[in-house]
N, C-alpha and C positions, 0 to 999 in steps of 0.2 A: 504494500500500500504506500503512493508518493507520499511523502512528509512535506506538509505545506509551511510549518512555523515549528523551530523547535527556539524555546527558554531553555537557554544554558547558564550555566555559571552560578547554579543556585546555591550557596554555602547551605544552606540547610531547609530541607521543607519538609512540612508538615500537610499527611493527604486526607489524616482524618478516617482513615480505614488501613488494613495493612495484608498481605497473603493473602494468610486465613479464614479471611471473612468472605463468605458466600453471598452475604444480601449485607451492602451497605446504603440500605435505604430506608432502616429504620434508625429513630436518636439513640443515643448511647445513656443507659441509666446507671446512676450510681459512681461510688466513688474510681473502683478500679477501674471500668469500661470509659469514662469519661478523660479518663488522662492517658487511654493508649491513641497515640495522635498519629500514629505512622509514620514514624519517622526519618526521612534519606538524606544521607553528608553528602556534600558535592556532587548533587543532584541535576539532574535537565528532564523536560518534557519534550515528546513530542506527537505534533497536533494536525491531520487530516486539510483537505480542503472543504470538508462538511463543518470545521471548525469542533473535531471530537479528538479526544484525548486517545493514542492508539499506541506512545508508551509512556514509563517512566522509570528512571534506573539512572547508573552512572554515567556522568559525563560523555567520559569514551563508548559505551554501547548506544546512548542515545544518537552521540553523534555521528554514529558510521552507517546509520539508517539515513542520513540527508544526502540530496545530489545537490545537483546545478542550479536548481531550480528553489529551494528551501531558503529560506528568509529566517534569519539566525537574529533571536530576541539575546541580549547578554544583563541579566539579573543582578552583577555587581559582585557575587560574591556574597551575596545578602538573603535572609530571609523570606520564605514564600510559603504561601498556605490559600485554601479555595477563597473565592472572592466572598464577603461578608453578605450573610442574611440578614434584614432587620425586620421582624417579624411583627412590628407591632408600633405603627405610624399614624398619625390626624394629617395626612401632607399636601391634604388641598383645604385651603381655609381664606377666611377675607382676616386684614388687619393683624394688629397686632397687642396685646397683652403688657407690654413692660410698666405701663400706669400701676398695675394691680400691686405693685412691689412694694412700695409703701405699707396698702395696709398689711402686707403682710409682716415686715418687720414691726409692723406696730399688734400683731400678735392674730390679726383675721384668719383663719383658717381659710381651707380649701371651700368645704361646706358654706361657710360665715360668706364669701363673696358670692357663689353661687347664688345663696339665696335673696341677696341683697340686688343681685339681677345683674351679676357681673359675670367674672367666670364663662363658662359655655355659652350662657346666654350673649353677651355681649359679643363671641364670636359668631354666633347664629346672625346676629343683627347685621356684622360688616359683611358676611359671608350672602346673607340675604340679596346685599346691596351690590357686591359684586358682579360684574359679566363674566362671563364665560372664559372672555380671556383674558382679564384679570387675574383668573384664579388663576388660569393654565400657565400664565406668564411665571406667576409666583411659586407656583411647584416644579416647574421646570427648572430654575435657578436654585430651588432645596434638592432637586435632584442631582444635580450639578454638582455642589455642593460633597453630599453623598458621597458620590461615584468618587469623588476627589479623594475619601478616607476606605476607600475598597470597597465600597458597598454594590454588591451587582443582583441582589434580589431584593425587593422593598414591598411592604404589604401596605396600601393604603386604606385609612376609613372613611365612610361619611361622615354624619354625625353632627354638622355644624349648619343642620337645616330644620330639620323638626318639622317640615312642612314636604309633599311629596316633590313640588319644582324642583328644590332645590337641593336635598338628599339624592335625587336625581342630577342634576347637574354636576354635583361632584363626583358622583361614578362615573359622569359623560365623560367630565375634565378627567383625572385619570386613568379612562380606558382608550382617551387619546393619547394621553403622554405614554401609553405603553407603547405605542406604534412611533413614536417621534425622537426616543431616548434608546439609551443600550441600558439601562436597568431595567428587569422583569418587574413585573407587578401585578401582586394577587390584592383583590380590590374586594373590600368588607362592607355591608350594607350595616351601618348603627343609628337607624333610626330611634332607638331605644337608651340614648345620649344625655338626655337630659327630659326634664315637664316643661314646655315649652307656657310661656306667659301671655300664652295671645290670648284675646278677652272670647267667652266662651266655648271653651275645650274645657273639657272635664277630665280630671286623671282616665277614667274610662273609657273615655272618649278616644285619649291620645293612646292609650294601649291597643285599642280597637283597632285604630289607627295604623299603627305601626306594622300590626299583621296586615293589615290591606296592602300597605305599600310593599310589601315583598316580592310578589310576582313584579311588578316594573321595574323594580331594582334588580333584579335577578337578570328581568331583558337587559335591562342596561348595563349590564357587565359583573354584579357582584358575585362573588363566587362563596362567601362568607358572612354569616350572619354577627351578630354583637349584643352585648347589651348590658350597660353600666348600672350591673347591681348594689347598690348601698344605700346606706341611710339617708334619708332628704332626696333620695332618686329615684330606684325602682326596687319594689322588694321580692324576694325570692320569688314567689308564684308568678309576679308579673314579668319576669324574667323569664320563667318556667314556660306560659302560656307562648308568650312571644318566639322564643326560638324551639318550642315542639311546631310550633307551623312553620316556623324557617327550614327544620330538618325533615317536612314533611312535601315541602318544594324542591328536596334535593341540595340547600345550602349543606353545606361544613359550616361546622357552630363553632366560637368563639366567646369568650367571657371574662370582661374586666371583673374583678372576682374578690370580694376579703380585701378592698386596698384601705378604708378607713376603722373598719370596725368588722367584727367576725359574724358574720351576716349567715353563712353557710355558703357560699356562692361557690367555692373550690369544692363542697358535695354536688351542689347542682352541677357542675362542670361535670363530674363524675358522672351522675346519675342518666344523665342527656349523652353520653359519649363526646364532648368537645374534642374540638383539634388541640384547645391547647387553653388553659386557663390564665389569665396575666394581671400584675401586679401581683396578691396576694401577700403584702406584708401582713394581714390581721388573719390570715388564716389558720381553720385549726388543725391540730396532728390528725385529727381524724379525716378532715378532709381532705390532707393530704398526700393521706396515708390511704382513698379512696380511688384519688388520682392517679398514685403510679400502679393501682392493683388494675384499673380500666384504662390506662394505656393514654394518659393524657399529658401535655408538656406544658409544664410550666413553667411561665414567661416571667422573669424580673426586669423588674424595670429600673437599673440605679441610678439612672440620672434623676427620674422626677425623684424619687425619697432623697436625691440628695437637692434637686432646689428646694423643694417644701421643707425641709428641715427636719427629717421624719428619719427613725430607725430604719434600715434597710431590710429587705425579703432575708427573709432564712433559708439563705442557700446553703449554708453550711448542715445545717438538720434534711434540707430536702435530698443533699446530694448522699451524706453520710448515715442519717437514718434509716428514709424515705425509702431513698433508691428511686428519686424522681428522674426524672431526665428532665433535665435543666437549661434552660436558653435565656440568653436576655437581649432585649431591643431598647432601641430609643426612647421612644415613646413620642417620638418630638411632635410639638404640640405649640399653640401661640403663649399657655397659660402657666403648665407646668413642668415643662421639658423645651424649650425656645430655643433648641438645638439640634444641627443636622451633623455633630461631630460623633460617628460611631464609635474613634478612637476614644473618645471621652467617657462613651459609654464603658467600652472595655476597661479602661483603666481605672473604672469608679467600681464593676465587677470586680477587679483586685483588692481596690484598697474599702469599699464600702462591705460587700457579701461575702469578703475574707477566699475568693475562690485563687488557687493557684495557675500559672499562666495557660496549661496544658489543659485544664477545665472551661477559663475564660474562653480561650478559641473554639474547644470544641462546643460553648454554649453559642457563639457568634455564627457558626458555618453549620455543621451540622443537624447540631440539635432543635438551631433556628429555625433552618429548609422543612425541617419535620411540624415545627409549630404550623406553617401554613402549607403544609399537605406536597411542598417541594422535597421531599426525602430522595426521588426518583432520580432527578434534575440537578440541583444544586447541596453546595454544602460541603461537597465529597470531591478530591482529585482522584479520579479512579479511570484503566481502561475503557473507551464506550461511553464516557462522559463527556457533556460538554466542557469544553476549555473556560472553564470561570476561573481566574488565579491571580491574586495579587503581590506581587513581592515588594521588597522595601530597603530604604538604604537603611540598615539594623539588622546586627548580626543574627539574632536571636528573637526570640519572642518577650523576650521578660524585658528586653532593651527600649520594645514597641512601648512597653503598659506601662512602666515606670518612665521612662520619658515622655510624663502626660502634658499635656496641650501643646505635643510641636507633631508638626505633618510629616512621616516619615515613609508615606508612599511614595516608591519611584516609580510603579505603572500599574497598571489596569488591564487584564483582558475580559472580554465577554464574549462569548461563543467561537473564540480563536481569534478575535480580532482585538488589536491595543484598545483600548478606546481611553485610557488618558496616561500620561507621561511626565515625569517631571524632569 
């Protein structure tokens, strides 16, 4: 088979699977499976003109598979591992949130703005107000962004409509940017966001509501349902009703789950079969312990607990007790994650959720691609896969997460092709 693209020169990469493994298209749970990263010293790939991974191995065997014709990538000498998942995004939205900062130093909770009509609501209002390409203009450039810190699969939500237009409109805007970017995008319908303040809607109303709007959302691109279970939002059964009818039009369920108070929402995850339950710093061992027995990943989130000012998810009990399979995303958001830097995610997964570097990765690639039902696809350098692979000028992995907030990608592929370079 010609070799269209081989990366050479890689001091060391991580594939995230190794020999052994028959099927690496399920997440790694637990502490020892999650830190065997696959590991190859003075490594090269090389990569098909369908843009699929067709080897990988040393230097010199990769590279006596090229002729004339092969296009030689050179990695530096530096670090590589599959291109990052972020499995759990708000990345189409109007406006922006930095106002709210105040009251939060002056001690306003998440709830406390929320119900004072800020919070969600206030990005429902710009988001309302927004056109089309407005929005598209402004997630495109968070995509950008992104792709800058390795990110080559991104899941976006609605969420910042509460009314069918415009819930709608953000799966339009996102399931155009899928066609217009080199980031994949698995796109979530969360109509079930927030109790929207318009003058006659009734709580029942709007839950009624929510199940109606799923067939159009579902045309319009979503692949995944949602729904922010907590206190002063939606309570367990309302959550319940809502995504048994999303799972009954064929969505994959999803569930912001236990992030302020211990609601049950990481059972319900359980109970419903979810792809993947996230946040859950208030959750309990039991339903946690519910999670990894029915086969559900659990998403942390350490940037928002680290801007809200809030104790971080118990990765440490879910990876070590649990035996969960563990991932974590951005979250990024206008309100309480107002950032599209993954490496910041990761490095706040070391220093906030105590996880070590070999965990952090495979929570970012792997375990991520599984949170939104890419186990298949992404997450994994392996023969037969697509080429997703990011390296970096840093020798190692632990050089990336402790040297936090500097840019140390040197390039980007996505399905064999560079798509960015420093």
């Amino acid at each position: 088979m010609a070799v269209k693209t081989i990366i050479d020169h890689i001091g060391l990469l991580w594939t995230m699977t190794d020999a052994r493994e028959t099927d690496a298209n399920s997440p790694r749970q637990g502490r020892e499976a999650m830190r065997e990263v696959g590991a190859f010293e003075n490594a090269a790939i090389a990569i098909d003109e369908h843009g699929r991974i067709i080897e990988i191995g040393s230097r010199k065997s990769v590279g006596e598979m090229a002729d004339g014709q092969t296009t030689w990538i050179d990695a530096g000498g530096g670090f590589a591992c599959p291109g990052f998942v972020d499995p759990h995004t708000h990345l189409v939205f109007g406006g922006s949130r930095e106002h709210e900062l105040p009251m939060r130093l002056a001690g306003s909770t998440y709830l406390d703005i929320l119900q004072a009509g800020g919070g969600i609501l206030r990005t429902v209002k710009d988001t309302r107000e927004a056109s089309f390409e407005e929005l598209y203009q402004k997630a495109l450039s968070s995509l950008a962004r992104m792709l800058s810190f390795g990110v080559t699969t991104v899941e976006a939500k609605s969420g910042y409509g509460l009314e069918l237009a415009t819930e709608k409109k953000q799966i339009e805007v996102a399931n155009a940017l899928s066609k217009a970017q080199p980031i994949d995008l698995a796109l979530t319908a969360l109509p079930a966001h927030a109790l929207p303040k318009d003058a006659g809607i009734s709580r029942e109303d709007y839950v009624k509501s929510c199940i109606e709007w799923l067939p159009a959302l579902k045309e319009a691109g979503a692949e995944f349902a949602d729904a922010f279970v907590e206190k002063g939002v939606f309570t367990i059964e309302e959550g319940r009703r809502i995504l048994t009818a999303a799972r009954e039009l064929g969505y994959g369920l999803k569930l912001h789950a236990d992030e302020m108070e211990s609601l049950g929402g990481a059972e319900l995850a359980a109970q419903l079969g979810a792809v993947s339950a996230d946040h859950l710093l208030a959750a309990s061992d039991e339903g946690l312990l519910q999670m990894a027995a029915n086969g559900v990943v659990a998403v942390c989130l350490p940037a928002t607990s680290f801007y809200l000012q809030k104790a971080a998810a118990r990765a440490r009990f879910m990876i070590d007790e649990v035996n969960l399979a563990v991932a974590i995303a951005s979250d990024f958001n206008p309100g309480s994650a107002p950032s599209e830097n993954f490496a910041l995610t990761m490095s706040l997964a070391l220093l906030t959720l105590k996880m070590i570097p070999e965990e952090v990765f495979m929570a970012a690639t792997r375990n991520s691609a599984n949170a939104i039902s890419r186990g298949s696809r992404a997450g994994v350098i392996a023969k037969g896969r697509p080429a997703d692979v990011v390296w970096f000028h840093a020798p190692n992995p632990a050089y990336v997460l402790t040297r936090f907030g500097i840019p140390h990608v040197a390039g980007v592929m996505k399905d064999g092709i560079p798509v960015y370079r420093t």
